[in-house]
C-alpha positions as a LaTeX table, in Angstrom:
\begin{tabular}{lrrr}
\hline
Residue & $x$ (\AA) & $y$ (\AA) & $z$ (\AA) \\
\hline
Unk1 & 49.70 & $-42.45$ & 29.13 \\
Unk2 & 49.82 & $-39.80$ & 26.55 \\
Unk3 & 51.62 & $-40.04$ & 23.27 \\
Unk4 & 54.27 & $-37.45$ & 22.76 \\
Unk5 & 52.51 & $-35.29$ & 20.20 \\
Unk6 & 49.35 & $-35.46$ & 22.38 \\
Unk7 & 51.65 & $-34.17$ & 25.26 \\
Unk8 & 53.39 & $-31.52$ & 23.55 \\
Unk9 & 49.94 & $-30.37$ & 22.80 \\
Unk10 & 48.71 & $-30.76$ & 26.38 \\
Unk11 & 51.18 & $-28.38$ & 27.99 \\
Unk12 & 50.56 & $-25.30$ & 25.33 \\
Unk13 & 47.09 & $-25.69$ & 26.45 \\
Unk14 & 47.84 & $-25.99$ & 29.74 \\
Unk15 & 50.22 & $-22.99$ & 29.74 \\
Unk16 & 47.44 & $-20.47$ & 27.86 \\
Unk17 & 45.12 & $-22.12$ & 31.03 \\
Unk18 & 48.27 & $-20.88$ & 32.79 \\
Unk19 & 47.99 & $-17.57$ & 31.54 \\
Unk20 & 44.14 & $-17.04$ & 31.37 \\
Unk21 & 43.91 & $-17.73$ & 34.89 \\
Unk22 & 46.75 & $-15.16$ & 35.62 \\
Unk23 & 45.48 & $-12.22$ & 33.83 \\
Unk24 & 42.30 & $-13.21$ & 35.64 \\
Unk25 & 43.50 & $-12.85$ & 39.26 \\
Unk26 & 45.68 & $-9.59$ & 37.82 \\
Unk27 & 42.34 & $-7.77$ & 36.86 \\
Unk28 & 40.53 & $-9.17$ & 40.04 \\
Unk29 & 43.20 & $-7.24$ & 42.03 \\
Unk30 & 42.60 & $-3.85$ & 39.93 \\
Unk31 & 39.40 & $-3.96$ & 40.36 \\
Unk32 & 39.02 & $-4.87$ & 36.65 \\
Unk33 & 37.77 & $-7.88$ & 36.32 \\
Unk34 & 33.87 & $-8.74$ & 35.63 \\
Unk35 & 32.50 & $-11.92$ & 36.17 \\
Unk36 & 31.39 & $-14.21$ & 33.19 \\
Unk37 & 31.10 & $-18.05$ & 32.62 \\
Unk38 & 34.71 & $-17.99$ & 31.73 \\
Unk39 & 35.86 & $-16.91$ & 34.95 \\
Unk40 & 38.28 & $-19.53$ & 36.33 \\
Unk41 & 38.26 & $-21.36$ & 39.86 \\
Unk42 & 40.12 & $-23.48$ & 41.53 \\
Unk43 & 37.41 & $-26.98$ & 40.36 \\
Unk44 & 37.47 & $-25.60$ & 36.71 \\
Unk45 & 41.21 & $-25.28$ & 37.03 \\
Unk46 & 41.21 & $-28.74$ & 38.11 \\
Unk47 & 38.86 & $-30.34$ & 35.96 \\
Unk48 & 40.57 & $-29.10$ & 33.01 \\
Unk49 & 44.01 & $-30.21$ & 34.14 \\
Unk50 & 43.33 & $-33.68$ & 34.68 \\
Unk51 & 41.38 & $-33.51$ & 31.82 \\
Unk52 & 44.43 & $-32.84$ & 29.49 \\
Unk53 & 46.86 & $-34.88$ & 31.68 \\
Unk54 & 44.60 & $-37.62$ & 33.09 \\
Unk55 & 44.61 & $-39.10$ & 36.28 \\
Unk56 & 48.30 & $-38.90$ & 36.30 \\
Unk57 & 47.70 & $-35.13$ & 37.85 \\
Unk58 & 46.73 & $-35.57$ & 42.01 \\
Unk59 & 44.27 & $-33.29$ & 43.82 \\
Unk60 & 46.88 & $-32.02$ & 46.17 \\
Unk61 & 49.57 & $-30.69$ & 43.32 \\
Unk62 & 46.80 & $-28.89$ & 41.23 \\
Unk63 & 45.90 & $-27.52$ & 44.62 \\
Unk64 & 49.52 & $-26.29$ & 46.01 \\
Unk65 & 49.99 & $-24.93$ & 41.78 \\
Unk66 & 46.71 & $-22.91$ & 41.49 \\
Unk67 & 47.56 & $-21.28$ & 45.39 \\
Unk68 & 51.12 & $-20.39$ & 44.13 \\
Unk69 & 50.03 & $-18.58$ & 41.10 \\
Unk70 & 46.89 & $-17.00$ & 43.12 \\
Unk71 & 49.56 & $-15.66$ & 45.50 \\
Unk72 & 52.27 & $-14.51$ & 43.66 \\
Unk73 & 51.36 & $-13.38$ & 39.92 \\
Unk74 & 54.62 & $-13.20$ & 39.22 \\
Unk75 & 56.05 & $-16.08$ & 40.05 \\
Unk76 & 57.87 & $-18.50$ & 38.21 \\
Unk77 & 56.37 & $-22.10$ & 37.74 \\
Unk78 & 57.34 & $-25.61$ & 35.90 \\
Unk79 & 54.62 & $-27.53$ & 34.39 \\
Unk80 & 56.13 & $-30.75$ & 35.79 \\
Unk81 & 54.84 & $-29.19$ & 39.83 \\
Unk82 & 51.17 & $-30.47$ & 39.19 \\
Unk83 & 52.84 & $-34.28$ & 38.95 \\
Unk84 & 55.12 & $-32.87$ & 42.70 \\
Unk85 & 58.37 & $-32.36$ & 40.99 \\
Unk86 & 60.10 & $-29.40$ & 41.70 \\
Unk87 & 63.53 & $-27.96$ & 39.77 \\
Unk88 & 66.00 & $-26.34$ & 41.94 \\
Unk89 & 66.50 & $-22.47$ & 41.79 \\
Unk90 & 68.93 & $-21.34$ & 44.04 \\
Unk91 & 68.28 & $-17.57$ & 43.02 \\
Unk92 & 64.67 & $-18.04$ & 42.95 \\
Unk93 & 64.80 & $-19.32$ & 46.48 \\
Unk94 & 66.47 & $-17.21$ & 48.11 \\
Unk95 & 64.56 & $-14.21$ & 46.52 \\
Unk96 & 61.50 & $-15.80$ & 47.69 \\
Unk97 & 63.18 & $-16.34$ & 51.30 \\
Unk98 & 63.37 & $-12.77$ & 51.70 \\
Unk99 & 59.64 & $-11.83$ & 51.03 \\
Unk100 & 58.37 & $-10.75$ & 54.51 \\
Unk101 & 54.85 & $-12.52$ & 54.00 \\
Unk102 & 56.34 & $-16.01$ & 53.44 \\
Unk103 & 55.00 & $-18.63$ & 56.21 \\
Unk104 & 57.07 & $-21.61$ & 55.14 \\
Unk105 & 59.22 & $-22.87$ & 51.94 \\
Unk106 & 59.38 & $-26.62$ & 50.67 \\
Unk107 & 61.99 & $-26.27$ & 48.70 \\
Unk108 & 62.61 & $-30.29$ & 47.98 \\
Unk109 & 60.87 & $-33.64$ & 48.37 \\
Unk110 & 62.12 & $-36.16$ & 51.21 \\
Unk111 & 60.80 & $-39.46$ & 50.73 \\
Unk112 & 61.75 & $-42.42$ & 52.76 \\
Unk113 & 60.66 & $-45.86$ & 51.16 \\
Unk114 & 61.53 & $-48.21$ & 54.38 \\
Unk115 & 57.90 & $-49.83$ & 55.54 \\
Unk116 & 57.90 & $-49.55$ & 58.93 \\
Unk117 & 54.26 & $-50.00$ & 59.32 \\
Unk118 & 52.30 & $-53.46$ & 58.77 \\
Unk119 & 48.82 & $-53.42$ & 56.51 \\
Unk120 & 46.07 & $-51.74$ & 57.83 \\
Unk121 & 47.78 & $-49.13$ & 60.00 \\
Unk122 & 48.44 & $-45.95$ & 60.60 \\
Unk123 & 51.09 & $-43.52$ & 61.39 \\
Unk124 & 49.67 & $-41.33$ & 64.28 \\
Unk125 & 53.30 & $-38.97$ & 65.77 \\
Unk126 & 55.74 & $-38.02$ & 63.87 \\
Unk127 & 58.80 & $-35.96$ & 66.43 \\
Unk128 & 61.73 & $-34.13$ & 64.93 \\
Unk129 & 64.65 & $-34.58$ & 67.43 \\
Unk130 & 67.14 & $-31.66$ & 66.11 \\
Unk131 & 69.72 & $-31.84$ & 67.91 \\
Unk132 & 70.58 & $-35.77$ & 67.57 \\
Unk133 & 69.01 & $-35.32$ & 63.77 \\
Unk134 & 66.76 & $-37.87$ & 64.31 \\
Unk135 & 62.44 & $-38.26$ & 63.56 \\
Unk136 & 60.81 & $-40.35$ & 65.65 \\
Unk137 & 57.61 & $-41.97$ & 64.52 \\
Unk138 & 54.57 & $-44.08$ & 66.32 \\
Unk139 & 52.02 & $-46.31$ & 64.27 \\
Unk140 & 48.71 & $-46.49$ & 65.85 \\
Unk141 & 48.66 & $-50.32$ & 66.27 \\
Unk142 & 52.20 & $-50.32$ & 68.34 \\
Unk143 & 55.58 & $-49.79$ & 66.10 \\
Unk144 & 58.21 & $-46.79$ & 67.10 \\
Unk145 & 60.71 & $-46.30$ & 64.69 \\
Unk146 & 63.50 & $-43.85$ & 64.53 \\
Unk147 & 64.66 & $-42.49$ & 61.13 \\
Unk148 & 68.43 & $-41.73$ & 61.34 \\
Unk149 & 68.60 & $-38.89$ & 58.89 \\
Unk150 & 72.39 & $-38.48$ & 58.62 \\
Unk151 & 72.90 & $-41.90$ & 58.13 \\
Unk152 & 69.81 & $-42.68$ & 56.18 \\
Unk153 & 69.08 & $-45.40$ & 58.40 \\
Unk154 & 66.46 & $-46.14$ & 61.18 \\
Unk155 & 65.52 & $-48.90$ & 64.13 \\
Unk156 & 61.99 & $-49.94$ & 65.23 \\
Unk157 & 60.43 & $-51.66$ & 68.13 \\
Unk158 & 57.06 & $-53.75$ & 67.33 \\
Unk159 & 54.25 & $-53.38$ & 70.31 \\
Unk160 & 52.15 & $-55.28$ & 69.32 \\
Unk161 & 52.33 & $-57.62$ & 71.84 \\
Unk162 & 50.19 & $-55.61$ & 74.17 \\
Unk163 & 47.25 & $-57.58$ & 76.18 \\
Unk164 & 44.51 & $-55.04$ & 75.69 \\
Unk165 & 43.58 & $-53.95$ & 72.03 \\
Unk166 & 44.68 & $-50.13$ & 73.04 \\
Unk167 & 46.45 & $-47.63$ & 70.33 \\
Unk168 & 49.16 & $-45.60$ & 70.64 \\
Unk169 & 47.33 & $-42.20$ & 70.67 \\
Unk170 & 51.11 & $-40.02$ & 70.85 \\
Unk171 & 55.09 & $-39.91$ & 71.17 \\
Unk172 & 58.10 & $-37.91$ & 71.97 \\
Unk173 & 61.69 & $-38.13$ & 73.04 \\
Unk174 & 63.22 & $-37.59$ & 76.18 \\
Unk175 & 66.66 & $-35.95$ & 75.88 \\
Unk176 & 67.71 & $-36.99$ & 79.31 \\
Unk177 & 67.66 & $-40.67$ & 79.14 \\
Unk178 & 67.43 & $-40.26$ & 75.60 \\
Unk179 & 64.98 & $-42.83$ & 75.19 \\
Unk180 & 61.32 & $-42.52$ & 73.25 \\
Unk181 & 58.13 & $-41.87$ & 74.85 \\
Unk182 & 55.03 & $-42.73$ & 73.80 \\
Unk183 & 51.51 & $-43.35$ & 75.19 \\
Unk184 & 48.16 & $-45.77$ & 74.75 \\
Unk185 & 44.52 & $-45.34$ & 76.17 \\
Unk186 & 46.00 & $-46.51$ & 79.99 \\
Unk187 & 49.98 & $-47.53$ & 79.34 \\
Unk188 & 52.95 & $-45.41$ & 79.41 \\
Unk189 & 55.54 & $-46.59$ & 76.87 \\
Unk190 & 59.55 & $-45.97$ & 77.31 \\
Unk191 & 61.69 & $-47.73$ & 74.69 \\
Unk192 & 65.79 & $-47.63$ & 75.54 \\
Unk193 & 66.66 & $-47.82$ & 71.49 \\
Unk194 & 70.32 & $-47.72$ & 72.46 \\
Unk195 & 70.24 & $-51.04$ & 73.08 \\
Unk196 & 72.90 & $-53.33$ & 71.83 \\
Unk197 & 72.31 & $-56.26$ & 69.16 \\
Unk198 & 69.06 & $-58.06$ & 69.64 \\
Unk199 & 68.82 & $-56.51$ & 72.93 \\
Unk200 & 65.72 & $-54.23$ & 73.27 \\
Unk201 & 65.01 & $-52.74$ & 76.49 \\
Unk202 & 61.18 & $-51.79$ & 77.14 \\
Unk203 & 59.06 & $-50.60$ & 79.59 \\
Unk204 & 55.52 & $-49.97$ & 80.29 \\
Unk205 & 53.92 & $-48.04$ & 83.34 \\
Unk206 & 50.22 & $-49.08$ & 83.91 \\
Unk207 & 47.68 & $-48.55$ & 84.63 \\
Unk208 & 46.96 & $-44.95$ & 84.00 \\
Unk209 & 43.90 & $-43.77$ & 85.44 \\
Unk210 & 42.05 & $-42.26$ & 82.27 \\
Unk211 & 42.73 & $-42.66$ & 78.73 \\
Unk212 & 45.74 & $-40.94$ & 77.47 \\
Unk213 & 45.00 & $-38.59$ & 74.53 \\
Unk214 & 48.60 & $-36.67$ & 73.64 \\
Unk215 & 52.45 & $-36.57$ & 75.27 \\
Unk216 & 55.14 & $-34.35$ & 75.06 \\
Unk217 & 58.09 & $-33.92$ & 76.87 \\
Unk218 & 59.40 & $-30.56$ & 78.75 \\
Unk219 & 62.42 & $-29.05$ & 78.18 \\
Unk220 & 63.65 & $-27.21$ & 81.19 \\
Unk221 & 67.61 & $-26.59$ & 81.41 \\
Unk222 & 67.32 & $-27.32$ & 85.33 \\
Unk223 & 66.20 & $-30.73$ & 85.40 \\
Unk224 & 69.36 & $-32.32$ & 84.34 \\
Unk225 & 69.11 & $-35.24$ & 85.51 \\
Unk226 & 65.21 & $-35.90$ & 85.14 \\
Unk227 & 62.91 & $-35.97$ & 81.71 \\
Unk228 & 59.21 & $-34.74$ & 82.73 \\
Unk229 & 55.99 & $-35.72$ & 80.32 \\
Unk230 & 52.94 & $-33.90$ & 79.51 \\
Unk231 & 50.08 & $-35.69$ & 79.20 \\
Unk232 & 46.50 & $-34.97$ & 78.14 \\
Unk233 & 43.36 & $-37.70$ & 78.88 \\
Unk234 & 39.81 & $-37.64$ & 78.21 \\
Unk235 & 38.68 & $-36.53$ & 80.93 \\
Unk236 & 40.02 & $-32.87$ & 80.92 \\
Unk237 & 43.35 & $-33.49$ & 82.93 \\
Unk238 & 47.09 & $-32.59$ & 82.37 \\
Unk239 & 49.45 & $-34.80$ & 83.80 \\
Unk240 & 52.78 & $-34.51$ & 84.67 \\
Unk241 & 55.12 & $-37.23$ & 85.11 \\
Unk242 & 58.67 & $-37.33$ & 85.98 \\
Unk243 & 61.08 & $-39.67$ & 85.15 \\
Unk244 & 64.74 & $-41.23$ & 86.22 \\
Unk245 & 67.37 & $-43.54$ & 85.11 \\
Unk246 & 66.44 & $-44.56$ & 88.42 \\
Unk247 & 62.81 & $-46.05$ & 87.54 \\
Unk248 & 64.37 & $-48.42$ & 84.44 \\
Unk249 & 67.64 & $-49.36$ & 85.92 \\
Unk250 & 69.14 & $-48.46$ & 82.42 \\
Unk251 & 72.33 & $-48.96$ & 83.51 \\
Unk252 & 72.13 & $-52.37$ & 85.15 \\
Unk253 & 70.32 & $-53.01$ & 82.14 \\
Unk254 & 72.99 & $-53.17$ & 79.12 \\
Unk255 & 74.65 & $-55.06$ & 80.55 \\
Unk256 & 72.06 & $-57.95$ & 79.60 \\
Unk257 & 71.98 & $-59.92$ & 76.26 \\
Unk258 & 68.50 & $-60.61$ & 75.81 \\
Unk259 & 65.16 & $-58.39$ & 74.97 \\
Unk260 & 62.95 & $-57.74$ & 77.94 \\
Unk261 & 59.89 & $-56.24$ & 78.34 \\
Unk262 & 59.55 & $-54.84$ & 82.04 \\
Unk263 & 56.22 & $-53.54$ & 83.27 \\
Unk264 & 56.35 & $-51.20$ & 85.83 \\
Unk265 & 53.55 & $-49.80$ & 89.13 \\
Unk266 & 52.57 & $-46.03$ & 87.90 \\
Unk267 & 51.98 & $-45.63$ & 91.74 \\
Unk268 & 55.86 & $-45.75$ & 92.31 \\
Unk269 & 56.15 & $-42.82$ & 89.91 \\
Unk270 & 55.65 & $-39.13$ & 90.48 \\
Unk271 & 52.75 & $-38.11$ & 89.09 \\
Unk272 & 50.07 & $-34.82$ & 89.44 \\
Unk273 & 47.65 & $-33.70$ & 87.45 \\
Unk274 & 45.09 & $-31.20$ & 87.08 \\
Unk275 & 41.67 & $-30.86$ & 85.16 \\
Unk276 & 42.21 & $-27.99$ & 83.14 \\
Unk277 & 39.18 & $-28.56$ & 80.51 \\
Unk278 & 35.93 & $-30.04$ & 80.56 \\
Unk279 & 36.67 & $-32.33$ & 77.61 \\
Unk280 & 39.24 & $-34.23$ & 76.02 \\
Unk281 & 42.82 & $-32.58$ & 76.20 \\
Unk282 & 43.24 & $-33.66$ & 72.27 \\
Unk283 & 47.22 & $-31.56$ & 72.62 \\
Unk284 & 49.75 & $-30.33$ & 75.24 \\
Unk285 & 52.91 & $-29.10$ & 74.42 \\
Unk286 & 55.62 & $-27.29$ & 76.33 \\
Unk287 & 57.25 & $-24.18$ & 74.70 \\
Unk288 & 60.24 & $-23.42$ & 75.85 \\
Unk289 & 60.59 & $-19.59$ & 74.79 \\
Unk290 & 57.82 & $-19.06$ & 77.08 \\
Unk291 & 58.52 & $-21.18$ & 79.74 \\
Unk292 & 54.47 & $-22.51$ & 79.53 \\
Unk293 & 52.72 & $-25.50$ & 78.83 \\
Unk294 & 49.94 & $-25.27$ & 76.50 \\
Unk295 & 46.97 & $-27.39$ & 76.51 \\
Unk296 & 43.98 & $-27.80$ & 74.48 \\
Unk297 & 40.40 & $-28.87$ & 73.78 \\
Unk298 & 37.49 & $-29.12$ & 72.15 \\
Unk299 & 35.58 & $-27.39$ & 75.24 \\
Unk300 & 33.89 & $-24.63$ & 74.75 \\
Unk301 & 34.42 & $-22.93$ & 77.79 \\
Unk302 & 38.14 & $-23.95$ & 78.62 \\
Unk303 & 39.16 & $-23.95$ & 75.12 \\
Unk304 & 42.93 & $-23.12$ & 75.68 \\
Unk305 & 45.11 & $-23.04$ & 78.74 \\
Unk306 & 48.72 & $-21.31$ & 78.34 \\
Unk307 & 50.88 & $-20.96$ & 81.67 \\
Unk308 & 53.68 & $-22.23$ & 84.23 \\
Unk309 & 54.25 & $-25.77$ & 84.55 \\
Unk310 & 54.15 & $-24.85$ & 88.59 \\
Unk311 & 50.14 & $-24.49$ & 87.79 \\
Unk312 & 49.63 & $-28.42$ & 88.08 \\
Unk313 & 51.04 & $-28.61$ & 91.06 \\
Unk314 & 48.71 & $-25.77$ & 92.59 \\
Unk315 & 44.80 & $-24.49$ & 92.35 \\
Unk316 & 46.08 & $-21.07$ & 91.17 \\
Unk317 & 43.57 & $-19.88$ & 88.36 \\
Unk318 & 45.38 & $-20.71$ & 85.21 \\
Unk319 & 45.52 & $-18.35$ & 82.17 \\
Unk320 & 42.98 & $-19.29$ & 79.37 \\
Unk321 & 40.41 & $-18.08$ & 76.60 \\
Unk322 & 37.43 & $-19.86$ & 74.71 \\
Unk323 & 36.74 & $-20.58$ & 71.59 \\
Unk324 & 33.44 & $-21.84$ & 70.58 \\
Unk325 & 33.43 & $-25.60$ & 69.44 \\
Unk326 & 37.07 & $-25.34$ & 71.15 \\
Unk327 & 40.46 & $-25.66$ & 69.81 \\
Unk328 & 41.94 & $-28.88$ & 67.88 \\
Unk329 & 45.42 & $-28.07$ & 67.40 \\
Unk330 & 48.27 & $-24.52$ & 68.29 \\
Unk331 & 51.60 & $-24.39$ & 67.26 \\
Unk332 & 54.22 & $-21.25$ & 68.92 \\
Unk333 & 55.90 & $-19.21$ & 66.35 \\
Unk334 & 59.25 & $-17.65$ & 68.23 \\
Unk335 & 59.89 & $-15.05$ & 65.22 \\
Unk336 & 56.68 & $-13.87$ & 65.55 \\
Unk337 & 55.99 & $-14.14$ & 68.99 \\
Unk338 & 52.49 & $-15.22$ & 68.30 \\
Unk339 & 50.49 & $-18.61$ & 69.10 \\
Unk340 & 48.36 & $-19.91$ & 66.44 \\
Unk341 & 45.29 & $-22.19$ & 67.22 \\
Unk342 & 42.72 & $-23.78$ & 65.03 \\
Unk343 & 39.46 & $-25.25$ & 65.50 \\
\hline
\end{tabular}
């Protein structure tokens, strides 16, 4: 660690860096500025950081620094951002709020400490459940948790008791049963976390015919009584499965005092599906707004599908555009009314 004198001298030169780099971006907007072996990027900017503050300073908060003060000259900024700590400024923020070109504002640091992973694994879904004020999380060897955010508490169910060495590849929640989804390479997970005491109600539908990439759930105000799933494989098909209180019994269930694991036929289910793409199906997700699924992959050819649900059930042509080496990943942005993929 640096001594305090050593510190104090640290920051002025990191605030003239500051400031060089500033009036640098100011005259490359004029048209001013001519390029010399002075001129400032974002490695040099790095390099000299860490080089005053030491490994102490992480890649990722030089980063999110130098893009603030390449996007807004005139912004204010704290030294103590390139360590990730951020003081408040209530006027500041909601100045910045009202900009028309913002995309999204952090405005503080969440940070929950509970480990409800083992060693050695991952977390691959992470679900925001609004209206409940819940997130819902899947590790890739088997654990669901669900972060209480009101009450700064959570609950998890271990799976790692399954027979094959499959991951969990996706999850959601179902606001009907109100129960949590989630999906391997040929399972179909539900987990009742309502469950009372020691009491933990599971069930898996098996086998699924091709490896299960993604899940999501749809949320249609008709089906009231019913949850229906989205799911993507790798073999280029969109399923859709529909689900009861029915299927798990979840009533006759509570009444029980001990944990069960209940595996259940996917032939006694409802299920369609449809090849949409002629490789894996690496995201579906339903948007609402739009009443439409969306679906996509890394084909070439059917890179993107966007349309009505009803289009699984059918051999309707579907609506959809390429992209060359396909489409990874699309999010819907309702105040824009735009769909954003990337590749």
């Amino acid at each position: 660690a640096l001594e305090v004198p050593d510190f104090k001298n640290a920051l002025k030169q990191f605030q003239k860096l500051v400031e060089k780099t500033v009036t640098q971006k100011t005259k490359q907007r004029l048209g001013l500025y001519i390029e010399d072996d002075d001129e400032i990027d974002y490695d040099k900017f790095y390099t000299t950081t860490q080089t005053l503050f030491g490994p102490e300073v992480k890649d990722h908060n030089v980063k999110a620094f130098f893009r603030k003060i390449s996007n807004n000259l005139d912004t204010r900024t704290e030294w103590c951002e390139i360590f990730g700590y951020f003081i408040g400024e209530s006027d500041a923020l909601s100045s910045q709020l009202k900009e028309e070109n913002m995309v999204f504002l952090v405005s503080e640091k969440q940070q929950i400490t509970h480990a409800v992973v083992k060693r050695q694994d991952v977390i691959k879904g992470i679900v925001k459940v609004p209206h409940l004020d819940f997130t819902v999380t899947s590790s890739q060897k088997g654990v669901l948790t669900i972060f209480n955010n009101q009450r700064k508490s959570f609950c998890s169910c271990p799976f790692y008791f399954h027979q094959d060495t499959a991951w969990i590849t996706g999850c959601d929640f179902l606001p009907r049963l109100k129960c949590v989804v989630a999906v391997t390479e040929r399972t179909v997970i539900v987990w009742d976390y309502k469950s009372k005491g020691s009491q933990n109600n599971c069930f898996t539908i098996r086998p699924m015919e091709n490896g299960l990439l993604c899940v999501c759930t749809v949320t249609m105000s008709d089906y009231l009584a019913k949850d229906n799933i989205l799911m993507g494989d790798d073999k280029g098909y969109v399923h859709l499965l529909t689900v009861t209180s029915d299927h798990f019994g979840l009533k006759q269930c509570k009444g029980k005092k001990e944990s069960q694991l209940q595996v259940l036929d996917s032939k006694t289910f409802n299920i369609v599906k449809r090849k949409l793409h002629d490789d894996w199906v690496v995201k579906v997700k339903y948007i609402s707004d739009l009443n439409c699924f969306g679906s996509c992959s890394s084909d070439s050819i059917h890179s993107f599908v966007l349309d009505d649900i009803k289009r699984l059930q059918d051999n309707l042509p579907v609506k959809e555009f390429s992209v060359p080496r396909g489409v990874n990943a699309f999010t819907y942005c309702g105040k824009a009314k735009v769909i954003v993929t990337g590749g």
